[in-house]
C-alpha positions in Angstrom: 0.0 0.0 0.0 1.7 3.3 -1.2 1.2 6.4 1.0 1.1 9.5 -1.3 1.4 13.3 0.0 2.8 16.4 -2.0 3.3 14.1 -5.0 5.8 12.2 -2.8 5.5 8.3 -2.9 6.6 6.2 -0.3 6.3 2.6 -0.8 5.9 -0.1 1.8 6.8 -3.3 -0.8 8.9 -3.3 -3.6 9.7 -6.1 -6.1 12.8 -8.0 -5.7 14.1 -10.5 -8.8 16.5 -13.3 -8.1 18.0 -16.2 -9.8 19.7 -19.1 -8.8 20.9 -22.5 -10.4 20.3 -24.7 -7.5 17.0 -26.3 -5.8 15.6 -23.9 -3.2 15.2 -25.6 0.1 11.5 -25.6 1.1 10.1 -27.0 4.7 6.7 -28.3 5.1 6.4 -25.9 8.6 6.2 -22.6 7.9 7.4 -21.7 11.6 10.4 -18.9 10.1 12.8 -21.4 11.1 13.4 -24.0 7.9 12.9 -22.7 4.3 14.9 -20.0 2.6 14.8 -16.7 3.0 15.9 -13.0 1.4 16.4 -11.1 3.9 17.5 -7.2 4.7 20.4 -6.3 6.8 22.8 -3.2 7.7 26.1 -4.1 7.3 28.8 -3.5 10.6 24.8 -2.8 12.6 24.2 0.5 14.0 23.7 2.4 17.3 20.1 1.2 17.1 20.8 -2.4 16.2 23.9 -3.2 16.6 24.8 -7.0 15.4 24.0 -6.9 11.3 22.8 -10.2 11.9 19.2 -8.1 13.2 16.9 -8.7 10.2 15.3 -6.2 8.8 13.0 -7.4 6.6 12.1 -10.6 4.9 10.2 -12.5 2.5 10.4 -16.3 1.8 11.5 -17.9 -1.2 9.0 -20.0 -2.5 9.9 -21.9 -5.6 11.7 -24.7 -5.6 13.2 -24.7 -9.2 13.8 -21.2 -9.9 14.7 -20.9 -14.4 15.7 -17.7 -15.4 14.3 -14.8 -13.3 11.9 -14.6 -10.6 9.8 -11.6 -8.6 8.8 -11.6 -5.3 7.7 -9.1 -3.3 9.7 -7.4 -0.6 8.4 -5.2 2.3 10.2 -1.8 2.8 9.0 -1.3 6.5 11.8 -1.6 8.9 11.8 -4.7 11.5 7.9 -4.9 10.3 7.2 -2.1 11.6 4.2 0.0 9.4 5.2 3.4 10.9 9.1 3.2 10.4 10.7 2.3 6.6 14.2 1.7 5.0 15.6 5.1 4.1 18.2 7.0 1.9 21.1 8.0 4.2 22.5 11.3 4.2 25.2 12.6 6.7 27.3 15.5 6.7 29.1 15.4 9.6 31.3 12.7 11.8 28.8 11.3 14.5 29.2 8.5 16.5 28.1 5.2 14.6 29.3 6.8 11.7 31.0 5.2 8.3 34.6 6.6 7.6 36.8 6.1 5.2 40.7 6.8 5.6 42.3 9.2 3.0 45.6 9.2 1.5 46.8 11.4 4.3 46.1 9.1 7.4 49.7 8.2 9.3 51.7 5.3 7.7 54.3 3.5 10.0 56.8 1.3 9.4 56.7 -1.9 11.7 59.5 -4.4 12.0 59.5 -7.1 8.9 57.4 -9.3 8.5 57.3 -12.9 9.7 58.7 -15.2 7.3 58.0 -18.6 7.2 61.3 -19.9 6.0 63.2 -18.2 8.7 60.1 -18.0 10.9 61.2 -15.0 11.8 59.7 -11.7 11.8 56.8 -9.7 13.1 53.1 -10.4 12.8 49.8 -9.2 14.4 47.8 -10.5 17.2 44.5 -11.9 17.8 43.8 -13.5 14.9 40.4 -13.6 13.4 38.1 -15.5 10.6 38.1 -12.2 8.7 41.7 -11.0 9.6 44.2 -10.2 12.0 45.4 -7.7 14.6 43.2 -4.5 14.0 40.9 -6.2 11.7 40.3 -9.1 13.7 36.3 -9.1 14.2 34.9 -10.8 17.3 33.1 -14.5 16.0 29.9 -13.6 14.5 29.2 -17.5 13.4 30.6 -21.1 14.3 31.8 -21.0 11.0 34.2 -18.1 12.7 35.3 -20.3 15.4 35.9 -23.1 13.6 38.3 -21.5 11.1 40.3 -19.8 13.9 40.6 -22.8 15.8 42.9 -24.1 12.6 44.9 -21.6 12.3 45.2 -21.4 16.0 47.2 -24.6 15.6 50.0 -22.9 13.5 53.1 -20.9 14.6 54.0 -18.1 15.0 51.3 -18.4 18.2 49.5 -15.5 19.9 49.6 -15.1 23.3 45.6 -13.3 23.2 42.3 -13.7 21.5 39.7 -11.9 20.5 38.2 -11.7 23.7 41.0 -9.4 24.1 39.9 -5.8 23.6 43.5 -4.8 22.3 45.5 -5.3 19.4 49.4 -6.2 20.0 52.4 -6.4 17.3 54.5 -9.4 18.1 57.8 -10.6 17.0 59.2 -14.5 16.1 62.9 -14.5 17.1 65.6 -17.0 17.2 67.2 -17.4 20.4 71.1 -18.9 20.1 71.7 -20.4 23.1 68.6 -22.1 23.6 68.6 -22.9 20.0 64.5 -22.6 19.1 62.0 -19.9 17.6 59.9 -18.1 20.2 57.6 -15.3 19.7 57.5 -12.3 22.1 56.2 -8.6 22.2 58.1 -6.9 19.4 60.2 -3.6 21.1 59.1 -0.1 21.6 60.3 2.3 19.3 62.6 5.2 20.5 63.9 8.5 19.7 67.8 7.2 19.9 69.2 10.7 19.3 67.6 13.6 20.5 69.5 16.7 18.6 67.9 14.2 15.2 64.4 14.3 14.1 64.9 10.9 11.8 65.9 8.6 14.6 63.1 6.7 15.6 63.6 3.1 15.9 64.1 -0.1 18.3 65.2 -3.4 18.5 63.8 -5.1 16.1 63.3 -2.0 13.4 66.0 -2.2 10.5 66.1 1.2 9.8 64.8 4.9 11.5 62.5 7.3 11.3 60.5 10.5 11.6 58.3 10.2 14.8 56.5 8.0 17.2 53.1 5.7 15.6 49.9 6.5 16.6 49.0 2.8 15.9 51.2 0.2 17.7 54.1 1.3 20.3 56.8 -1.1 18.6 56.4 0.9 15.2 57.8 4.4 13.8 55.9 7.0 11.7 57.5 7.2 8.0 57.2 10.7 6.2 59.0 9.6 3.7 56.0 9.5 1.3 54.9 6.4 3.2 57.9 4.2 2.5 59.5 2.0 4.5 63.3 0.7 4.5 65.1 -2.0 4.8 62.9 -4.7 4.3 60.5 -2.9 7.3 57.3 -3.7 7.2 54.8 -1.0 6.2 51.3 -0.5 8.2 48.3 1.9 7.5 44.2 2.0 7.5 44.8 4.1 4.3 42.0 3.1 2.3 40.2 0.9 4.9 36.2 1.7 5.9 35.5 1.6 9.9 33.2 3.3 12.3 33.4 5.6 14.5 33.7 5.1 18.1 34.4 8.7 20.2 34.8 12.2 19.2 36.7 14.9 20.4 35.6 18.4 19.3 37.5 20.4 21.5 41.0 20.4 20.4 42.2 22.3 17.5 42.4 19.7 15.7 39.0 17.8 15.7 39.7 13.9 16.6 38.0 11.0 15.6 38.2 7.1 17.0 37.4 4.6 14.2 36.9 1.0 14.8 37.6 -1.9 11.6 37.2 -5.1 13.6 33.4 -4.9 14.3 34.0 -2.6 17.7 36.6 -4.6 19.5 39.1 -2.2 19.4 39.6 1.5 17.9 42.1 3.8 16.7 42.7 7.5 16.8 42.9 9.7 13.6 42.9 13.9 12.9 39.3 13.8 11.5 41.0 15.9 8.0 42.4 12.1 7.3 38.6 10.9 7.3 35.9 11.1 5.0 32.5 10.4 5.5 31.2 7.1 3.3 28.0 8.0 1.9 27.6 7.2 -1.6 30.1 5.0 -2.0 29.1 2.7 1.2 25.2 1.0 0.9 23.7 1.2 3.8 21.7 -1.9 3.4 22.5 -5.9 2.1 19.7 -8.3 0.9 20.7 -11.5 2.1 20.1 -15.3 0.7 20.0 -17.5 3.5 18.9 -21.2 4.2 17.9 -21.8 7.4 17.4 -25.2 9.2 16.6 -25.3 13.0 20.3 -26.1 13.2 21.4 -22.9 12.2 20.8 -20.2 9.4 23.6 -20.2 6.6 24.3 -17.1 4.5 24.8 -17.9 0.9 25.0 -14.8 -0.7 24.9 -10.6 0.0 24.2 -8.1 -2.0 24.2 -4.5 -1.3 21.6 -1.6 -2.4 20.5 2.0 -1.3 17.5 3.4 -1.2 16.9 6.9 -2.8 13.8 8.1 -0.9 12.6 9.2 1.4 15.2 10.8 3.6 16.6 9.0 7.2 14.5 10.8 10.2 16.9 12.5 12.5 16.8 11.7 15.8 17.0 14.5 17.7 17.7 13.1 21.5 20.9 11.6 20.5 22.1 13.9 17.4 22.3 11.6 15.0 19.9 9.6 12.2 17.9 6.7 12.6 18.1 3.9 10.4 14.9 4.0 8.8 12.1 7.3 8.3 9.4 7.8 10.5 6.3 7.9 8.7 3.0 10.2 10.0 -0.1 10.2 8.2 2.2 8.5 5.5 4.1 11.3 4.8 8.0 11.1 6.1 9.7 12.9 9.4 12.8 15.0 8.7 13.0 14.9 12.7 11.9 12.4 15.7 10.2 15.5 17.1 7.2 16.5 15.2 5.3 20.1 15.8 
């Protein structure tokens, strides 16, 4: 049923066509727990919801043998919901919750090198995750998760934390000559070795020195050599990485922003003029196909989308925007507060 007002249409189904070249699994109950589904998800969550697990909406798939392309219809109300639908997000300015992504002039360090498996020496990051490893090292979000980290669990070098750790660490495999084995321990904290020198920064374990202190991991330097590294050093940046921010400090002169890119676990500071809002470039929603079983619910494919109109309500008790518009009388809220 469309809601029409000042020649503005807001739509609470729209049509969805998939494909697929295998059997669609169908259950005889029809109790949301066996069949398959698509589903509507926000990727990374959000202040609101915050495990993009949360479905949004959903419709079940009904045909077995699906040839060529089928339609179904898909609600646009959020979490069914008749009053609240999926919206077209539009920010411009950092908030908490926010998508980021990290510009060309974001901080790059040079850590020591990099763990080689011939030598098995080297550095390398800890925890380790299903999805990566140190700062990108997301907490399990499915058995799947668990299971693939218990394998490589199993392999030096080995970390001394896990991701119920809320802290990333850079450790180093060394060689000890009187004991004669590997062993891996924290790699050393960078210093300033000469004080009248600007390029001096190094440690133990860095090959070479440089410019000034990381703002990422203690045992690492900060390159301004147009991000190079040398000596075989190992260089480390979120240049080009999406996260989400975590705190904001306003006050100094130069605005800070905490982002997170492990799912919240951990964050990182950066000078919000290295950041830039995702807004275009980052759908805010995934449709999901997913089988579920009263085992479990398996994810076989995402796809991401936007949504044009209408507009995300703001929500004015916490300064930022909801997830989805408000709709009165059918006609969208610019603001949770309505004269």
């Amino acid at each position: 049923v469309p809601s029409v007002r000042n020649r503005c249409l807001v739509k609470l189904q729209h049509q969805v066509a998939y494909s697929s070249n295998v059997f669609s699994v169908q259950c005889a109950a029809d109790d949301g727990h066996c069949g398959t589904y698509l589903e509507v998800h926000i990727p990374h969550g959000t202040p609101y919801e915050p495990d993009e697990n949360t479905v949004i909406a959903e419709v079940k798939v009904d045909q077995r043998n699906v040839s060529g392309f089928y339609t179904t219809v898909m609600p646009s109300t959020y979490m069914f919901n008749a009053s609240k639908v999926l919206c077209s997000y539009a920010e411009s300015v950092y908030r908490i919750g926010s998508l980021v992504y990290v510009r060309p002039t974001a901080p790059v360090c040079c850590c020591p090198q990099p763990y080689q498996s011939t030598t098995r020496i080297g550095s390398f990051q800890c925890p380790i995750g299903a999805d990566g490893v140190g700062a990108f090292a997301s907490k399990f979000q499915s058995l799947a998760d668990v299971l693939s980290v218990d394998s490589l669990l199993l392999n030096y070098p080995f970390c001394p934390i896990d991701l119920s750790y809320n802290q990333d660490r850079m450790m180093c495999s060394v060689y000890d000559m009187h004991d004669r084995r590997h062993y891996t321990r924290n790699c050393s904290a960078a210093y300033k070795s000469d004080p009248l020198r600007t390029r001096s920064w190094t440690s133990v374990d860095l090959l070479s020195q440089y410019d000034d202190a990381c703002p990422y991991y203690t045992s690492c330097a900060k390159t301004l050599d147009q991000g190079k590294c040398r000596a075989g050093d190992l260089k480390f940046s979120f240049i080009g990485r999406v996260g989400v921010i975590t705190k904001l400090d306003n006050t100094q002169v130069i605005p800070q922003a905490w982002v997170s890119f492990n799912n919240l676990r951990t964050s990182y500071q950066f000078s919000q003029v290295d950041l830039q809002l995702e807004t275009t470039s980052k759908s805010m929603y995934e449709i999901w196909w997913v089988v579920r079983s009263y085992t479990g619910f398996t994810v076989k494919k995402r796809k991401a989308f936007n949504v044009s109109f209408p507009a995300c309500t703001f929500d004015t008790t916490n300064d930022r925007y909801f997830p989805y518009a408000i709709l009165q009388n059918g006609e969208p809220q610019p603001n949770s507060i309505v004269p």
